[in-house]
Structures are given as C-alpha cells and as structure tokens.
PANUVO-238819 format. One record per residue (C-alpha): residue number from 1; residue in one letter; chain; x, y, z. Coordinates in steps of 0.001 Angstrom, whole numbers, plus 524288, in hexadecimal, padded with zeros to 5 digits. Layout:
<pts>
+-----+------+-------+-------+-------+-------+
!  nr ! rest ! kette !  east ! north !    up !
+-----+------+-------+-------+-------+-------+
! NUM !    A !     A !     X !     Y !     Z !
...
+-----+------+-------+-------+-------+-------+
</pts>
This chain:
<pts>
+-----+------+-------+-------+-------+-------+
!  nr ! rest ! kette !  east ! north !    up !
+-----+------+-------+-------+-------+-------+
!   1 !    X !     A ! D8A63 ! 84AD5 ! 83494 !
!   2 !    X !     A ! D80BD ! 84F13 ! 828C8 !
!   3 !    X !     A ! D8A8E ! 8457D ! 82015 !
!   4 !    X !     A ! D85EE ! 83856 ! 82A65 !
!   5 !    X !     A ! D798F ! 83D42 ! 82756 !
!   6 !    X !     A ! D78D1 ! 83C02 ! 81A51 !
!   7 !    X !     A ! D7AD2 ! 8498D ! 81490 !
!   8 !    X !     A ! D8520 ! 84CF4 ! 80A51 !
!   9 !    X !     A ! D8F7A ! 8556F ! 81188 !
!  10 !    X !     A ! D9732 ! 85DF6 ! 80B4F !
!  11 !    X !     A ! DA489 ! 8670B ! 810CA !
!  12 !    X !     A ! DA99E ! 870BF ! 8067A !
!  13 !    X !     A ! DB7B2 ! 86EF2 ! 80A00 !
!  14 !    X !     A ! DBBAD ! 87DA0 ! 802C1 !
!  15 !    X !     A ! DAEEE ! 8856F ! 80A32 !
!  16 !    X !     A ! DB4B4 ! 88130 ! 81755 !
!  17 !    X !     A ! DBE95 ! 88528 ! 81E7B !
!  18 !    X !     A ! DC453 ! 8865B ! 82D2A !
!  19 !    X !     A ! DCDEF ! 88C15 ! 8351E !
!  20 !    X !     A ! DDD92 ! 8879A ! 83B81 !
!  21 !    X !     A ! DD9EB ! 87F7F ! 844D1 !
!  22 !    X !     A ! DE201 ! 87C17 ! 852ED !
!  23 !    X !     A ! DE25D ! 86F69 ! 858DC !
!  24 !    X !     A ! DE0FE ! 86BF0 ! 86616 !
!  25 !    X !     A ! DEDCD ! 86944 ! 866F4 !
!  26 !    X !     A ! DF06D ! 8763B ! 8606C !
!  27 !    X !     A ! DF5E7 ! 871D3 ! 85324 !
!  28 !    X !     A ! DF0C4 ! 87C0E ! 849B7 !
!  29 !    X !     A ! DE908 ! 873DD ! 83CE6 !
!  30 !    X !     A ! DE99A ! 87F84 ! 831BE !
!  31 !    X !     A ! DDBA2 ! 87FC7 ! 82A2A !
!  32 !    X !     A ! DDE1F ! 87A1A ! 81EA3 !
!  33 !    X !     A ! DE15A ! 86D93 ! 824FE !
!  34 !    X !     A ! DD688 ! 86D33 ! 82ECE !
!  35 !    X !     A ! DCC71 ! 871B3 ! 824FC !
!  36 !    X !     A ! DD228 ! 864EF ! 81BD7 !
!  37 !    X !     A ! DD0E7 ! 85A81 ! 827B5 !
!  38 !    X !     A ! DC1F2 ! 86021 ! 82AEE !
!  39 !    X !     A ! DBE81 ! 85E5D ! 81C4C !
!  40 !    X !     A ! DC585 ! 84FEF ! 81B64 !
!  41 !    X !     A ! DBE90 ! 84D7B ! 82907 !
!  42 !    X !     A ! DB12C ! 850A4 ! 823F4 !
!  43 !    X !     A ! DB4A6 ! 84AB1 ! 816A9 !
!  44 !    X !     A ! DAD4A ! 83D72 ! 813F7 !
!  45 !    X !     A ! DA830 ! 83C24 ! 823F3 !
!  46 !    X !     A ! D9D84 ! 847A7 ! 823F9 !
!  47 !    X !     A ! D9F09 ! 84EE5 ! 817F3 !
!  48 !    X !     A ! DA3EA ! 84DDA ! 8090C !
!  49 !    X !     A ! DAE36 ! 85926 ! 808F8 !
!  50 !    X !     A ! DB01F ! 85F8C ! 7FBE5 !
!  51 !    X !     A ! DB3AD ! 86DDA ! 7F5C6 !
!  52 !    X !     A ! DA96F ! 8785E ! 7EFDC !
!  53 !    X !     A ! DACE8 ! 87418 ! 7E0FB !
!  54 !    X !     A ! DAB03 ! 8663A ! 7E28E !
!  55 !    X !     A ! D9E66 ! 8683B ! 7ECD2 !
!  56 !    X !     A ! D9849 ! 870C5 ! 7E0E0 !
!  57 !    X !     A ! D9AD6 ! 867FE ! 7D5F2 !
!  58 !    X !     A ! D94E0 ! 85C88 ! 7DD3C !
!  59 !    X !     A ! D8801 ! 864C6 ! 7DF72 !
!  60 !    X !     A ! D8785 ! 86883 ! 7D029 !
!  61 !    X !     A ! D8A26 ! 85B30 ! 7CCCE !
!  62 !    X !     A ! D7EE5 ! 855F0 ! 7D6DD !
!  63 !    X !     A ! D75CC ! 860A9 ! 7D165 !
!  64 !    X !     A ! D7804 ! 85DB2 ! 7C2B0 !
+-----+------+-------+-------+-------+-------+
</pts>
C-alpha cells in the first residue's frame, strides 16, 4: 500500500527469493516460476521491480 500512498517502492527481484509452492488442488508450482509471477504481480501495481545493478546505478545517477 506505501506505493497508493505516494512513496517510491522498490522489490530487488535477485535479493528475493521463495520456496516450491503446492496448490490447493495439489499441483506443485517449482520456485522459479512462482517467485517470477509474485515479481510480475507486484510489478507496475505496488512496486517498480528491478535487479541490484540497475537499482544502484539509478541511485548514483540521482546522487550525481
């Protein structure tokens, strides 16, 4: 919710991770794939999802 306040959200897509997930109907969603539809989820809705390299060169560039 901090993004539909008005703060600058960020999710560092390579310093998160999470585990194999099971469905309810007990299909079994490997991590890789659930980790990829949390970050497109977030993506653009409540948060600007990006890696470490291009999160640090923004923050050099904004402090130049």
């Amino acid at each position: 919710m901090a993004r539909n306040l008005g703060f600058n959200v960020y999710v560092i897509s390579d310093a998160t991770a999470t585990f194999d997930k099971v469905g309810f109907d007990g299909a079994r969603y490997p991590a890789e794939e659930v980790h990829k539809v949390n970050l497109a989820s977030l993506h653009n809705e409540f948060a600007t999802v990006t890696d470490t390299e291009t999160l640090l060169k923004h923050l050099s560039f904004i402090r130049r």
